[in-house]
Backbone bond lengths (Angstrom), bond angles and torsions (degrees), N, CA, C in turn:
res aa  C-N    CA-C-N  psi(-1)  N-CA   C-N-CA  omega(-1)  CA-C   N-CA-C  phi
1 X - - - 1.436 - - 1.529 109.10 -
2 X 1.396 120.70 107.02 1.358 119.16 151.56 1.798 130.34 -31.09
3 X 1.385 112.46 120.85 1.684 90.44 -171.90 1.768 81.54 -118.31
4 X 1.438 95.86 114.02 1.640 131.19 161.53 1.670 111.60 -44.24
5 X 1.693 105.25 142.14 1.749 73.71 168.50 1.825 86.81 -142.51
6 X 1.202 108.10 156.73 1.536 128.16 -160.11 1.738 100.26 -119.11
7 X 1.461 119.80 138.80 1.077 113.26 -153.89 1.805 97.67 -58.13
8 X 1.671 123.34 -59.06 0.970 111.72 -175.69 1.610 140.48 -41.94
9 X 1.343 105.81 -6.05 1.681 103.68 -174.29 1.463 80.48 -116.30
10 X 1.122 134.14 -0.14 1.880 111.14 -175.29 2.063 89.75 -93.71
11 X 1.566 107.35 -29.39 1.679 102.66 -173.07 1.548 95.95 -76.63
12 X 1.302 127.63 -11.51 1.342 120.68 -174.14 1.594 114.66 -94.47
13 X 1.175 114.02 -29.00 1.986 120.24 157.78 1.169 103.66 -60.99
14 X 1.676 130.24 -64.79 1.575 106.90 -174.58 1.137 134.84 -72.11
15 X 1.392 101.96 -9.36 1.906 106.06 173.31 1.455 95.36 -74.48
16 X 1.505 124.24 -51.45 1.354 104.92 -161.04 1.635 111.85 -86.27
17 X 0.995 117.20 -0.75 1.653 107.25 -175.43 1.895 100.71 -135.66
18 X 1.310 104.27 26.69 1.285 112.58 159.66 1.607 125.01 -142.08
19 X 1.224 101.54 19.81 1.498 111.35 -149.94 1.419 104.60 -77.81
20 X 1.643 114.79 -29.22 1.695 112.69 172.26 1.531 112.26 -72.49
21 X 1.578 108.81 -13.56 2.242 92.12 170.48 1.567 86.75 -97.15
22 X 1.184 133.42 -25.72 1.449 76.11 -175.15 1.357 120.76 -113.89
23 X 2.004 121.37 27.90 1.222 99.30 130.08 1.608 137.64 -76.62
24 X 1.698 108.62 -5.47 1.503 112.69 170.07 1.342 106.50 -40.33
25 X 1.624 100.67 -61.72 1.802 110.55 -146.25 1.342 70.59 -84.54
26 X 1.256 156.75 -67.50 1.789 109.60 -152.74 1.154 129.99 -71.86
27 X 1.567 113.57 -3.09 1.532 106.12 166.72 1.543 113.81 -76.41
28 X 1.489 102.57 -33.94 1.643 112.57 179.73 1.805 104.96 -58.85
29 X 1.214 125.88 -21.74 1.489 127.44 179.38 1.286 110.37 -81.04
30 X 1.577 99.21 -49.93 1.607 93.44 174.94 1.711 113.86 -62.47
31 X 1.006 133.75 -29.06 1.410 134.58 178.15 1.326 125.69 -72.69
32 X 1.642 93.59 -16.13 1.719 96.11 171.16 1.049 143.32 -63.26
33 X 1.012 143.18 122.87 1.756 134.28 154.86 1.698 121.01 -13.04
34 X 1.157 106.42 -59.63 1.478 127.73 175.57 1.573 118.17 -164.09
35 X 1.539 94.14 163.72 1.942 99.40 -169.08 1.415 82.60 -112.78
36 X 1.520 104.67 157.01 1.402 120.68 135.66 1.282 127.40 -162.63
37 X 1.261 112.43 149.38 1.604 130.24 -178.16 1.395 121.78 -100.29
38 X 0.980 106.66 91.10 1.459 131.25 166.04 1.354 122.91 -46.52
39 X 0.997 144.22 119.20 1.753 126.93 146.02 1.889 108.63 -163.69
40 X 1.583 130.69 175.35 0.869 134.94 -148.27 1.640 121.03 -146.16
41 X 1.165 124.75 88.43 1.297 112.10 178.59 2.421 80.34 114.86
42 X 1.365 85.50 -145.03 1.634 78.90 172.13 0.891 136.28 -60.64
43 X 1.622 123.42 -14.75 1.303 127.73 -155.62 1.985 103.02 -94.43
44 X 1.823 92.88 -11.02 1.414 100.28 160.73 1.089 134.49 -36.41
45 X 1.588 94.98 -59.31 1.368 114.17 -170.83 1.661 125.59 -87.53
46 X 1.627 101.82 -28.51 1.362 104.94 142.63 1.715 129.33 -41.94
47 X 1.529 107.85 -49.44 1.448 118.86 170.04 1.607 122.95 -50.50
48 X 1.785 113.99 -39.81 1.121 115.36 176.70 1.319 110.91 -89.66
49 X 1.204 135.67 -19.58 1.961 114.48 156.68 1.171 123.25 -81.15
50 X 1.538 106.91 -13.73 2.084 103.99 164.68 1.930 103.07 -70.44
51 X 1.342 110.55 -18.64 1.429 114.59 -168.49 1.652 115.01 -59.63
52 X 1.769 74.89 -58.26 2.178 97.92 171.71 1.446 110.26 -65.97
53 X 1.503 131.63 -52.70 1.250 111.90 168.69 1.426 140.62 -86.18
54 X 1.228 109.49 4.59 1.465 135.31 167.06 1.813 98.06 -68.97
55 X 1.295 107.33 -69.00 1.700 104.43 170.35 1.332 143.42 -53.73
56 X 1.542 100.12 -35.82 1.393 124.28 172.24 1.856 104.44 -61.91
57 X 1.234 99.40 -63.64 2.006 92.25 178.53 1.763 119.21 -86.56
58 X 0.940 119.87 -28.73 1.479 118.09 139.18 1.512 143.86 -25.95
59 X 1.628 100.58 -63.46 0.985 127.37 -176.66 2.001 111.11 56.44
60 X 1.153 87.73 40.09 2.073 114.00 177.45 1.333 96.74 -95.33
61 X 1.217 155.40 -174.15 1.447 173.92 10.73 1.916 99.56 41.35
62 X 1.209 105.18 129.67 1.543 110.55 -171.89 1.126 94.24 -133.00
63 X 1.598 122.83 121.08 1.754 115.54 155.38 1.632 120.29 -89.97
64 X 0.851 93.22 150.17 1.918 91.72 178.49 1.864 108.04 -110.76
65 X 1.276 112.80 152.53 1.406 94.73 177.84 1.527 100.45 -150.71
């Protein structure tokens, strides 16, 4: 049997069995100087809507490059 995965139970494994990195890395963001999101080809453009909603719920300044 294939076991399917649906966005809500895949955001619900990494919150719960990743939840100490990623309050690491968001304290490490908040402590930063500046963010940025990198990527190349598509992953560009992936980079520039993590940029807008990265800032938008943040409320950080995000560069993309």
């Amino acid at each position: 049997m294939i076991k399917r995965f649906h966005k809500p139970n895949v955001i619900r494994n990494i919150a719960n069995n990743y939840l100490s990195q990623i309050q690491k890395l968001a304290k490490d963001i908040r402590n930063a100087r500046g963010t940025f999101f990198i990527g190349a080809g598509t992953a560009a453009y992936a980079a520039l809507a993590g940029t807008y909603i990265f800032s938008k719920i943040a409320k950080k300044h995000v560069n993309t490059l």
